[in-house]
C-alpha positions in Angstrom: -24.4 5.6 24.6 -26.7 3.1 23.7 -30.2 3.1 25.6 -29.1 0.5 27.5 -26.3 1.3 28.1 -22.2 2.7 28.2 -20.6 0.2 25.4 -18.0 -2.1 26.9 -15.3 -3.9 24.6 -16.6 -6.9 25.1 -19.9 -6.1 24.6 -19.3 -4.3 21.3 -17.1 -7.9 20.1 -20.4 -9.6 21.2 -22.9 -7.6 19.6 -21.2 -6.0 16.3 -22.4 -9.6 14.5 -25.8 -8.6 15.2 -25.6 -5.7 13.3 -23.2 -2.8 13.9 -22.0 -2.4 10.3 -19.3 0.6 8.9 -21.8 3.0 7.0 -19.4 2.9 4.3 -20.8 -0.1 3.3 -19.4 -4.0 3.7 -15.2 -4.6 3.8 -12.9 -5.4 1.2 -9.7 -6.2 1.1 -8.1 -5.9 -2.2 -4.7 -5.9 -3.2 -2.1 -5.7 -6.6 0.7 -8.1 -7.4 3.4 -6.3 -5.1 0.7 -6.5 -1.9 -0.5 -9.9 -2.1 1.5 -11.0 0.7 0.8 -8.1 3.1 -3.1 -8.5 2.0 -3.6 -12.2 3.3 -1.8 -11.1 6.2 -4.3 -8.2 6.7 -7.1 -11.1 5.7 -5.5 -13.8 8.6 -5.8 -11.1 11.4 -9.0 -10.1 10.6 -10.6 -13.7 10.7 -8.7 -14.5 14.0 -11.2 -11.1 15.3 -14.3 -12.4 14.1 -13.5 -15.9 15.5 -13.1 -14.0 18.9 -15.8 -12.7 17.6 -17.9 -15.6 16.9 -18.7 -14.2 13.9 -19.1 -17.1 11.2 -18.9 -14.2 8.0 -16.8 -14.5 5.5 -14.3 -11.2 4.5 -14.3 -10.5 0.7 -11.0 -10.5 -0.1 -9.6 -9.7 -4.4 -6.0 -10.2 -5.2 -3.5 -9.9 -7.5 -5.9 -7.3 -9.7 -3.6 -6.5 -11.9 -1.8 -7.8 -15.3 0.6 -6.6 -18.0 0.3 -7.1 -21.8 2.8 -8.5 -23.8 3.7 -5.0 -24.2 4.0 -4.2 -20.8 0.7 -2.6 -20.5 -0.8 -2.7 -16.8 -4.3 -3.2 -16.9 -6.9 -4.3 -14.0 -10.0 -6.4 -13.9 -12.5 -7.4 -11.4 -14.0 -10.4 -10.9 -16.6 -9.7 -9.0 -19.3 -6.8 -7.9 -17.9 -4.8 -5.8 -20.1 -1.3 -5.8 -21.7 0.0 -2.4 -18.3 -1.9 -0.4 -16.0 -0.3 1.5 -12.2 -1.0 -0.2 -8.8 -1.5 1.9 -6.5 -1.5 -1.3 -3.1 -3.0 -0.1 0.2 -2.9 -2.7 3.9 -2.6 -1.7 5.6 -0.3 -4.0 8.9 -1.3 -3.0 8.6 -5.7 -3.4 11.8 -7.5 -5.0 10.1 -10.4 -4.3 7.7 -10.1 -7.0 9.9 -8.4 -10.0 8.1 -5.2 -10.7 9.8 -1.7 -10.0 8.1 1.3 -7.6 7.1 2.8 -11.4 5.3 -0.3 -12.2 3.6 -0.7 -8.8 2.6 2.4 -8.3 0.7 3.0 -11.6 -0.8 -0.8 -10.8 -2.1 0.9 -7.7 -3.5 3.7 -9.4 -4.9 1.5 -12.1 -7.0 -0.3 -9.7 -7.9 2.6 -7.1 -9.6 4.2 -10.8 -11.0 0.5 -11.2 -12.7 0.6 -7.7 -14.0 4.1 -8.1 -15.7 3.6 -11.5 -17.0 -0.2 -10.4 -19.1 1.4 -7.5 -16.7 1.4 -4.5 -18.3 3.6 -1.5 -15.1 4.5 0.0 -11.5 3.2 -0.9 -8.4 3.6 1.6 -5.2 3.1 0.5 -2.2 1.1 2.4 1.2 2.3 1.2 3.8 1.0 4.0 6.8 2.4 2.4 5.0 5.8 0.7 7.7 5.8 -2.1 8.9 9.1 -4.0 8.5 10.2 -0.2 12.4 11.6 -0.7 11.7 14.3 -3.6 9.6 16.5 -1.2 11.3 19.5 -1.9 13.9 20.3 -4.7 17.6 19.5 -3.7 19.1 22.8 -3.0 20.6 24.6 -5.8 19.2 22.1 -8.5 16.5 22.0 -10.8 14.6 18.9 -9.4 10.1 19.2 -9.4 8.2 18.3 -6.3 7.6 14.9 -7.5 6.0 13.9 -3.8 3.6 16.3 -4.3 2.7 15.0 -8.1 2.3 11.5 -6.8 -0.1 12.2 -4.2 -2.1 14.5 -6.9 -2.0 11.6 -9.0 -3.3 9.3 -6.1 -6.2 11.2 -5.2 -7.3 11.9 -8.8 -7.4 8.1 -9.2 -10.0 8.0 -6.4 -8.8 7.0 -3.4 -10.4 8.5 0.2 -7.8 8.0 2.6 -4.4 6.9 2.9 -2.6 5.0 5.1 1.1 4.5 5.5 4.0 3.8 7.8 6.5 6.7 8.9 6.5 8.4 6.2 10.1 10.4 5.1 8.7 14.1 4.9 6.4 15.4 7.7 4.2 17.5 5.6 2.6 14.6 3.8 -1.0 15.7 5.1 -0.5 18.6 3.2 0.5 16.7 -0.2 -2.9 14.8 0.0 -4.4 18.0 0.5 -8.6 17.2 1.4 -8.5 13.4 2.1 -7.1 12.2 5.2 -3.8 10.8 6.2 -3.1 7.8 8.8 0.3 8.0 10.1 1.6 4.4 11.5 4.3 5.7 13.6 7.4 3.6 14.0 8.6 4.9 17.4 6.9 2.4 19.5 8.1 -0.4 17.5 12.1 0.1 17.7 11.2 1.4 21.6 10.3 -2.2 21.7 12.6 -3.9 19.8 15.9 -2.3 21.2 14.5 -2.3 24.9 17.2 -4.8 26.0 19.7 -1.5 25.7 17.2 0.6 27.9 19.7 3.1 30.2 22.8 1.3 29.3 26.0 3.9 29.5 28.3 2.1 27.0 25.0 3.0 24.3 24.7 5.3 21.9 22.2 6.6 20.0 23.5 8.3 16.4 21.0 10.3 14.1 22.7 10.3 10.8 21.7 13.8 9.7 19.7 16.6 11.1 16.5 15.2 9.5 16.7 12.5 11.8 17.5 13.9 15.1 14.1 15.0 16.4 12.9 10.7 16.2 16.3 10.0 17.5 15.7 12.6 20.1 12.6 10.9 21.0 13.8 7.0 21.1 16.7 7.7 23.4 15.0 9.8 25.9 12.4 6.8 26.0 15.3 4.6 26.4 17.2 6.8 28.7 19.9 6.6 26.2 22.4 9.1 25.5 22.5 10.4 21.7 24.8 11.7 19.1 24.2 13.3 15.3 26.3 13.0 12.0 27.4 16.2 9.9 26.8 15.1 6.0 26.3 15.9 2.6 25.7 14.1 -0.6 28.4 14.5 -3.7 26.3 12.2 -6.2 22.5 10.9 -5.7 23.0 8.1 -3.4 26.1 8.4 -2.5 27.1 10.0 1.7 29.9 11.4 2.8 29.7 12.1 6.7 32.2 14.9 8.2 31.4 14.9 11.7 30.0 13.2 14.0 29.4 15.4 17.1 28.2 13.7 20.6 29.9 12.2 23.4 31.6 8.4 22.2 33.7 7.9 25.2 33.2 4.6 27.1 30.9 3.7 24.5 30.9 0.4 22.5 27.3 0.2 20.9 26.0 2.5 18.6 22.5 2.3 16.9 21.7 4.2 14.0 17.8 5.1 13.0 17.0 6.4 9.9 13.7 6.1 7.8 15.9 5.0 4.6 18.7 3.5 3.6 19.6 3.2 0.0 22.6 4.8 1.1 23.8 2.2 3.3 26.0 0.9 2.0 28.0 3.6 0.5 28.6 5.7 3.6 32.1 7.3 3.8 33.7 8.9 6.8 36.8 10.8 7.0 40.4 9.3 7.9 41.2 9.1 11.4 43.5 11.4 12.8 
């Protein structure tokens, strides 16, 4: 409480210009190749706040860090001083758009999460949307496969960065992974809630988790949808390759199905059995 006063929303828009600052020092918004576009994006929304704001300062905003040698060599340089600020480091591991693979865009992000740590960054969080390597949480069952998830965050913390943020991650136990920095979970639920409302207590719906893994979030949208729900029985001959054996839940009457998953390179290659 201020001595004033209880702060109010509007009150804390109104006065924040006049000197309610993050103690981690002043924000940046930095991004790699792959996160460009989700960066100025980041960048747009932010300004649109400070004009509500009336706020006339300007964000510092750095991107497209990162470079590659004729080699192929990824290296990072900054253009500018950036010690005592507080980092937002944007990259999408997963961009076609740009031409670089997850490999590449990952050790780009790592690359300039070291850069920011040994320029003088107070504070650097990482956003990771798609958190990739998220599948290889566990070795698959009765193979000889390493915890790669886990070596990826290791590798992401050693590089320097304080937090992480990401969107619905694949494996629950990602908190764990990062070990003593803090995780942000983005949660997609409210989001396809939203976007398949239009189906909201329809009976010729269905709801279909395509595995076990999936059937707690399914679980979740179709009771908030007051939709009835269904899970798939499958198993996986080859890496990326599905072959469903059941399907057990109640189809009759119904003519829609919708299908949530948190992946799917396997889309595509689904098999079910013959009819009959």
């Amino acid at each position: 409480m201020n001595v004033s006063g209880f702060y109010t929303p509007k009150r804390f828009i109104h006065e924040q210009p006049q000197g309610i600052e993050s103690p981690r020092g002043r924000l940046l918004i930095a991004s790699c190749r792959a996160g460009t576009a989700m960066a100025a994006n980041i960048v747009e929304c932010y300004r649109q706040y400070l004009v509500e704001a009336e706020d006339e300062s300007e964000i510092l905003h750095l991107t497209e860090l990162d470079y590659a040698f004729s080699d192929s060599e990824l290296c990072v340089r900054l253009e500018q001083d950036v010690s005592g600020y507080d980092v937002f480091l944007c990259q999408s591991l997963y961009d076609p758009t740009t031409g670089g693979n997850i490999a590449e865009n990952y050790e780009a992000f790592r690359i300039a999460a070291r850069t920011f740590r040994e320029w003088g960054a107070n504070h650097i969080t990482a956003v990771l949307p798609y958190l990739a390597y998220a599948r290889q949480d566990k070795p698959t069952k009765f193979k000889r496969e390493p915890t790669t998830a886990k070596l990826m965050a290791d590798l992401s913390v050693e590089a320097g960065i304080d937090r992480l943020v990401v969107w619905h991650p694949h494996y629950p136990q990602i908190h764990g992974f990062y070990g003593r920095i803090p995780v942000d979970v983005l949660e997609a639920l409210p989001l396809f809630v939203n976007e398949f409302r239009r189906f909201e207590g329809r009976d010729d719906v269905i709801v279909v988790a395509p595995d076990v893994g999936a059937s707690k979030f399914v679980t979740h949208f179709s009771r908030a949808l007051n939709l009835k729900s269904a899970i798939a029985s499958k198993y996986r001959p080859h890496p990326e390759e599905t072959v469903v054996t059941e399907v057990i839940g109640d189809f009759k009457d119904k003519h829609i199905a919708i299908v949530l998953d948190d992946m799917i390179s396997s889309g595509g290659t689904v098999s079910a059995p013959p009819p009959g």
